[in-house]
C-alpha positions, 0 to 999 in steps of 0.5 A: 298273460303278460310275457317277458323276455330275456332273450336279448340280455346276452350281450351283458349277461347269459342266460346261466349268469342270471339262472344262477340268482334263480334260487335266490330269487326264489328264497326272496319270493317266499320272504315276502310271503313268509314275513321273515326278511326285512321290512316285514312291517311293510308286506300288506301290498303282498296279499293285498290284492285278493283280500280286497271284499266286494264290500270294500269296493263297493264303498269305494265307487259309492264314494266317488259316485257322490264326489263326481255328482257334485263336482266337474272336477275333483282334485287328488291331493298328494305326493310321492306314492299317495298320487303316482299309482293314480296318475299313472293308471289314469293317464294309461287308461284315458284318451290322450285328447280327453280334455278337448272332448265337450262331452264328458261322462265324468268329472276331470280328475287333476292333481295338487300337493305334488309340489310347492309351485306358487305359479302352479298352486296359482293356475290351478286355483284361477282354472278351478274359477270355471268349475264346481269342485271336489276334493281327495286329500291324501296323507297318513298324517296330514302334516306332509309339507306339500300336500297339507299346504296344497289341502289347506288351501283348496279346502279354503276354497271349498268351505268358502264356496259350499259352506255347511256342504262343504264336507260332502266335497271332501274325501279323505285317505288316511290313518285308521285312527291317529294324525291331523288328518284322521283328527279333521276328517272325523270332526268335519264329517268326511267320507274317510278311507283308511291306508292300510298301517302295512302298506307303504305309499309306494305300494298303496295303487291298490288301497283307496289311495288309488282306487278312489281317485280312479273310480271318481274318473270311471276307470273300470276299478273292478277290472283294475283290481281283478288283473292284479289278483291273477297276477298274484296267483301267478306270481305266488309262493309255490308258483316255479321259477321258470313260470314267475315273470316277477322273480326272472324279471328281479333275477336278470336285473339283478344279474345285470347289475353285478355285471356293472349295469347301474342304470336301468331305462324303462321304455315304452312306445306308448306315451299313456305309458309315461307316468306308469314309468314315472310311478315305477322310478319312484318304486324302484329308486326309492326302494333299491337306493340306499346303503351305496347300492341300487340301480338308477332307475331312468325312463324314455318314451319312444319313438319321441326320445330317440331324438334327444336320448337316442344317441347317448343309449346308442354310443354312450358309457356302457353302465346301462340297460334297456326294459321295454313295455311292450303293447301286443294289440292297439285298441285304436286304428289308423291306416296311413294313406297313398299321396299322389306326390309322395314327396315324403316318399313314403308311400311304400307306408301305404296301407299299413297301419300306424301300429305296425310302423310302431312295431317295426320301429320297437324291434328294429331299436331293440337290434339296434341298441343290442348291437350298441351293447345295451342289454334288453329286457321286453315285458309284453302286455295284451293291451292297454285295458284297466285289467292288464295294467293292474296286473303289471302294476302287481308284478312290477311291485313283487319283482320290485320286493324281489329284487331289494332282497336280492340286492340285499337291502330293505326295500321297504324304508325309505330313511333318506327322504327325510334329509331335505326336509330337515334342512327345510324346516331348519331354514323356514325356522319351524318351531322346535329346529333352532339349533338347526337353523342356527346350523345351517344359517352358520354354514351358508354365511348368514 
């Protein structure tokens, strides 16, 4: 099973320091069970996990079977939560170097609507010249500004190039019954998949925002799944405290914050690891940033990031703490060879493999920062398989719940994601914003 440990946070916070949230943490765990706390609107990713049917799944890999038919490259549109649970699953469970393998068995999954870049949008139309398309847009919507821009354009293309097939490359995730989207998927006839009313994008890795772009790429979404079902079980209501990874993990991070530790980095010396970090900040910040409070959360890749970063979590200000991602066992083997100059002088590595050097270096930043004065909290899972990362996924989603009710703040709404799209709209003069356009024109002198 996935195991943590707590064990090196004593130079911020001991051991009764963070017992003493443990019947907090508790109470935080069956709210999320029982609806009673706040953002109860937004708990179907609780459950949600063992209420996926066979029946569900399987028209989800039905669906992406027919998209990976007919194109070498399907293009998840979406932003925020509606595309980083599948980056960052796929990027963990794919070769680093799959793009330089001329063999492949399915079709490159890449990703649109997650900005507003001209030069992006640009490459990725001139790069998909090569290829034959799919396409998987994502909104609740479908008027979310920089997917639906992205959408609109690659459905351009897509109806240029297939014509009256054109709706037999397109798959849609979106409401069950209202939007633009919902509205244009029925009328062009989409494979449609609904995002559940309950759920929030950042929670949704487990509905078919996720699970259709990662079956269209073979990723084992069975296994996926099934990890994060026996996570729930071992993350439940009635599970002890002393045996619930989720609520220790949201007690000590939260202990360590009432200590004065506002920055969590979450590090792993695993790069496929980046953008599961990538979909944890949005989790976490997104979730525990409001009302004044939250711990910012950061990230690093290690070893990579000791040479830039390295110094500042050594011997900078003392606000932060360090969780590692931890992988027991690589799948892969690499033994580094005697040289008969050995002017690297490393031939005391002879033998060994890259893996244990790996390891070697991971304790010996742990020690190294704990003396520096950098709380750690280490996650450890088995391996890198679809199985064992669906089941982090769940536990970190839990403790994330967890944690925002412990901190006190609902960790379901995300109220100030809409200030910059205000100000946006206000100066691209949308219909229905001029008073605030004229506002905002007043204040910057134009």
């Amino acid at each position: 099973m996935i195991k943590l440990d707590i064990s090196q946070t004593a130079c911020g916070v001991d051991i009764a320091e963070i017992d003493a949230l443990k019947n907090a943490a508790v109470e935080s765990n069956k709210l999320l069970h029982n609806g009673q706390g706040a953002g109860n609107d937004f708990l179907g990713w609780v459950n949600l996990p063992s209420s996926i049917t066979e029946a569900e799944l399987a028209a989800v890999k039905a669906a992406a079977k027919g998209l990976a038919s007919r194109a070498e490259v399907v293009i998840v549109i979406g932003i925020g939560g509606s595309y980083l649970g599948a980056k960052a699953v796929l990027e963990a469970l794919t070769d680093s170097f799959h793009y330089l393998h001329k063999k492949r068995e399915n079709p490159y999954v890449i990703f649109a609507g997650q900005n507003i870049s001209e030069t992006y949008t640009y490459e990725l139309l001139d790069a998909l010249k090569e290829y034959s398309i799919a396409a998987v847009v994502i909104s609740k919507s479908g008027t979310t500004t920089e997917p639906a821009i992205a959408f609109r354009i690659i459905k351009a293309e897509i109806d240029k190039r297939y014509g009256a097939e054109a709706k037999n490359h397109i798959a849609a995730v979106t409401d069950k019954q209202r939007g633009a989207l919902k509205t244009l998927a029925d009328s062009e006839g989409y494979d449609t998949f609904v995002i559940p009313d309950n759920v929030g994008g950042r929670y949704s890795v487990l509905t078919p925002v996720g699970l259709l772009p990662l079956a269209a790429a073979g990723i084992d979404v069975d296994e996926f799944v099934r990890g994060a079902q026996d996570m729930e079980a071992a993350t439940g209501e009635d599970v002890p405290y002393e045996q619930n990874i989720a609520a220790q993990y949201a007690a000590a991070r939260n202990a360590l914050y009432k200590k004065g530790y506002k920055i969590e980095i979450l590090a792993s010396y695993e790069p496929r690891l980046q953008y599961v970090a990538e979909w944890w900040k949005q989790l976490y910040g997104e979730s525990e940033g409001k009302d004044g409070k939250g711990i910012f959360p950061a990230s690093v890749t290690l070893t990579a990031d000791l040479h830039s970063m390295g110094q500042y979590i050594q011997q900078g200000e003392r606000i932060l703490f360090e969780t590692v991602i931890s992988v027991a066992n690589s799948q892969r083997k690499v033994e580094i060879e005697a040289d008969k100059d050995n002017l690297d002088g490393l031939n005391f590595l002879a033998g060994k493999r890259m893996d244990e050097v790996n390891k070697m270096a991971e304790l010996g930043v742990v020690l190294a920062h704990v003396d520096g004065g950098v709380p750690n909290i280490k996650i450890e899972i088995p391996e890198m398989s679809a199985y064992w990362i669906g089941a982090l996924l769940y536990m970190f989603e839990k403790a994330c719940g967890i944690s925002g009710y412990l901190l006190g703040v609902n960790p379901f709404d995300q109220p100030g994601v809409e200030a910059y799209k205000k100000n946006m709209f206000a100066l691209l003069n949308k219909p229905g914003y001029e008073a605030e356009s004229k506002a905002i024109f007043e204040r910057l002198g134009k």
